[in-house]
N, C-alpha and C positions, 0 to 999 in steps of 0.2 A: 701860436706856440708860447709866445710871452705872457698872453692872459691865461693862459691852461699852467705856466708855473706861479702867477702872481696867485692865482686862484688855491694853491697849496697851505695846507695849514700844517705850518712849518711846528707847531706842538707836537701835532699826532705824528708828523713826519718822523720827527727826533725820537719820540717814544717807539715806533714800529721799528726805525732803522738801530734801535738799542736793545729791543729784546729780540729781533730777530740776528743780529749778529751774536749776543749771549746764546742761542737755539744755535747756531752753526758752531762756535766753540764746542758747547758739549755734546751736540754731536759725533765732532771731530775727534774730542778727544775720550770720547769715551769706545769710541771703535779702534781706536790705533795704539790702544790700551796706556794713554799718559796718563789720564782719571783714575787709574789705579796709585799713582805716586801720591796723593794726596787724600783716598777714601776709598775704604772699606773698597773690594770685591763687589760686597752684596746689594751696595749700597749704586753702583751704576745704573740698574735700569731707572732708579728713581732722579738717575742726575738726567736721561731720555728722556723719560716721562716730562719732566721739568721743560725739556726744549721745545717739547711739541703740544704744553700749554701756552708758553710763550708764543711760539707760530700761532698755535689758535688763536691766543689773543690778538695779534696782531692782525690778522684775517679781521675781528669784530672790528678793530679802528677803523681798520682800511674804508670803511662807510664813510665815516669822517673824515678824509683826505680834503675833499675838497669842499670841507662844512668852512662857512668862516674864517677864509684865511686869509683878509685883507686886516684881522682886528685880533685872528690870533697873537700871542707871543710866548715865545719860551718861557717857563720858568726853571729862576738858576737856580735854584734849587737840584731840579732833576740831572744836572751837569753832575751831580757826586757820584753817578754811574759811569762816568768818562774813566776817573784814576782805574779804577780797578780794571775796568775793562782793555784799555790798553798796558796795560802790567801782565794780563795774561797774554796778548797776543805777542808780548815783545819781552820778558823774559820767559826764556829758556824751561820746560820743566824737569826736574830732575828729582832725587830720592832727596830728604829730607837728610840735613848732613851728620854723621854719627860723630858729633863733637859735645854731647853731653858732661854738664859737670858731673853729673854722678853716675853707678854703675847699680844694676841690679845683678846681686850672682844670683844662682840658683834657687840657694836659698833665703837671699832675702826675696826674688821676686815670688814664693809663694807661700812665704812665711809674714811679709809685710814692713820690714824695719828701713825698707827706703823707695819709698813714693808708690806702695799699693800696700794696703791694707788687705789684715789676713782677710777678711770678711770680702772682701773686692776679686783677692785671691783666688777665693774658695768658690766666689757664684763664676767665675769665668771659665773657670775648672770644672764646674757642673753645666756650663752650655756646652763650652768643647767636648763633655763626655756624652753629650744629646744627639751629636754630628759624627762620634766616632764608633767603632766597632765596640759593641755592648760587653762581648764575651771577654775575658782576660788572658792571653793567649801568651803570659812572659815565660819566654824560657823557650817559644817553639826554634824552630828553624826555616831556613827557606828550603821545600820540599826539591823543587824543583833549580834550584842554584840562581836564581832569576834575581835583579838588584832591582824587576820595576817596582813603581812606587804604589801603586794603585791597588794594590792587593797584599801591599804589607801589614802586616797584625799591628797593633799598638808597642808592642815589648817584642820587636824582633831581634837576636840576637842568630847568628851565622859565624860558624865554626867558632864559637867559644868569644865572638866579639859580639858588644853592641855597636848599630850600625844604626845613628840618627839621621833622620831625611825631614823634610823642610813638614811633613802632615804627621811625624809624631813628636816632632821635638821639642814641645812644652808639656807631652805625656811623659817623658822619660825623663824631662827636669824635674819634674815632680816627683816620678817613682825612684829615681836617684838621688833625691835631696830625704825622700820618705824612709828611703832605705839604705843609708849608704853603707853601712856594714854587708849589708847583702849582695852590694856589687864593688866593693872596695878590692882592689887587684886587679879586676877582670878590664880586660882592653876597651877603649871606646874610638868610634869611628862619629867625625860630623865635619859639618863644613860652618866657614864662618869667616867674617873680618877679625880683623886686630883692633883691639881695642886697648888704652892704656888712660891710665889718670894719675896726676902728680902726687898720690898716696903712693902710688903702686913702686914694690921693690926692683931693680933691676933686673930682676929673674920671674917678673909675674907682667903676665897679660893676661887679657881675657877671651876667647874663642866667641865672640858676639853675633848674635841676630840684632834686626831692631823688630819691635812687637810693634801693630795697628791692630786698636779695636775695634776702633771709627774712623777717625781719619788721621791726617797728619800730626794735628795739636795733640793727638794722645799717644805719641809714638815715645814707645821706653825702648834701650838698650839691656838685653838679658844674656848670659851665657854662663860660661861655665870659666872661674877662675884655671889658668893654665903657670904651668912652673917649666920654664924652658933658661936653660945656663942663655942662649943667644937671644933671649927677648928683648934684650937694648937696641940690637941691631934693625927689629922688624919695623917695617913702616906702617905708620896708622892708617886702618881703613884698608887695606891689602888684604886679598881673601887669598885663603888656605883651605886643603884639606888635611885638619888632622888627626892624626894616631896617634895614643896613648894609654897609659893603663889609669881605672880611676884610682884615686888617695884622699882619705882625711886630711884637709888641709884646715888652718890658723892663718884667719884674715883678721885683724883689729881686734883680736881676741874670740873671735867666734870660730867654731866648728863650720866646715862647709865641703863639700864635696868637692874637687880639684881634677884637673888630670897632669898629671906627670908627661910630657910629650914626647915620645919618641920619634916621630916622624912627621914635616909636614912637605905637602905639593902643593907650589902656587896653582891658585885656578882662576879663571874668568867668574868674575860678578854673577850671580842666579840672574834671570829673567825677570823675575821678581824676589825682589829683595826683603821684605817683610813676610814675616809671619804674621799667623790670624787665629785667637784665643779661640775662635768661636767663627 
């Protein structure tokens, strides 16, 4: 038994017993859906795919196990896969924390004047228009009284309200920042955290998503500037649903869509927390 482990080539060992625990991570976490808190949706089967090269490869070593293993030696070099690896098994994964110094409203995030460009703006707005319902359907109603999501038009509006949900709410940012005279009064219905920044007056928050386009490192904070007398009181990162009518509102001098709030109900955190341009 003592020469069957001296016999061990403790290189290939370290290398197999390192990518085959990265292959069980993303396994793990891409079935129990954590991989979602750091990348893309569309982007898991390729973090699979990743594991079960890794297994292959580990399978070709495994010949080499017991090549030369009285003259093998580690190199330390290869130890720089240690940090990272035990950082993922031992903290915790969670959403990306919405403490940004800056904010994108409406309309800067598809107009471009704080951390996306109109041009960036505009290709992310024509992929998400690739993945959405082609037809222009503002204005219908829900025939059948039904709040599911799946079969909602782009521009649904029910009994005289807009009613934003998590698969058009960067469509209606846009056609409400494109048109705000044309929906300026009428009620709007979404959900969202509290967001706030040491610009912001006493009476202004902002009703926030955070965007992924890719993954974590590109995650912005967007929503819609909100005007509430009780907004000193709210706590950051608290999600609501709210009601209220839209308004022309004057942030730092600029025009932007707003909602005036009339009503909010705390609610439970989404499932998934980010939206997805595309």
């Amino acid at each position: 038994m003592m020469g069957l482990l001296y016999r061990i080539n403790k290189a290939v060992l370290y290398k197999i017993s390192v990518m085959l625990v990265f292959a069980g991570f993303f396994l793990v976490a891409s079935f129990n859906g954590k991989a979602k808190l750091y990348i893309h949706p569309k982007l898991v089967p390729m973090l699979v795919m990743c594991a079960f090269v890794f297994i292959a490869i580990s399978f070709v070593l495994s010949k080499d196990l017991f090549t030369g293993g009285r003259k093998a030696k580690i190199n330390f070099s290869m130890l720089i896969f240690i940090p990272p690896l035990l950082m993922a098994l031992i903290i915790p994964a969670k959403p990306v924390a919405n403490n940004f110094s800056a904010y994108n409203s409406a309309n800067q995030y598809l107009q471009g004047p704080s951390g996306i460009s109109a041009d960036n703006g505009k290709q992310i707005q024509q992929q998400a228009d690739q993945t959405s319902n082609p037809e222009d359907t503002s204005g219908d109603a829900y025939e059948d009284g039904s709040d599911s999501e799946t079969e909602v038009p782009q521009f649904q509006i029910k009994d005289n309200k807009i009613v934003i949900r998590d698969n058009n709410y960067l469509k209606w940012m846009e056609e409400i920042c494109n048109n705000t005279s044309k929906y300026e009064g009428k009620e709007i219905e979404l959900i969202g955290f509290v967001f706030k920044d040491n610009n912001f007056k006493e009476n202004e928050f902002v009703a926030a998503r955070s965007v992924m386009a890719c993954c974590a490192a590109d995650t912005q904070v967007v929503g819609f500037m909100c005007k509430y007398n009780e907004a000193s009181s709210l706590k950051k990162n608290s999600w609501y649903k709210y009601s209220g009518k839209i308004i022309m509102y004057t942030y730092e001098g600029k025009q932007m869509p707003a909602i005036e709030i009339e009503n909010m109900i705390s609610v439970e955190k989404p499932k998934d927390e980010y939206l997805y341009p595309y």
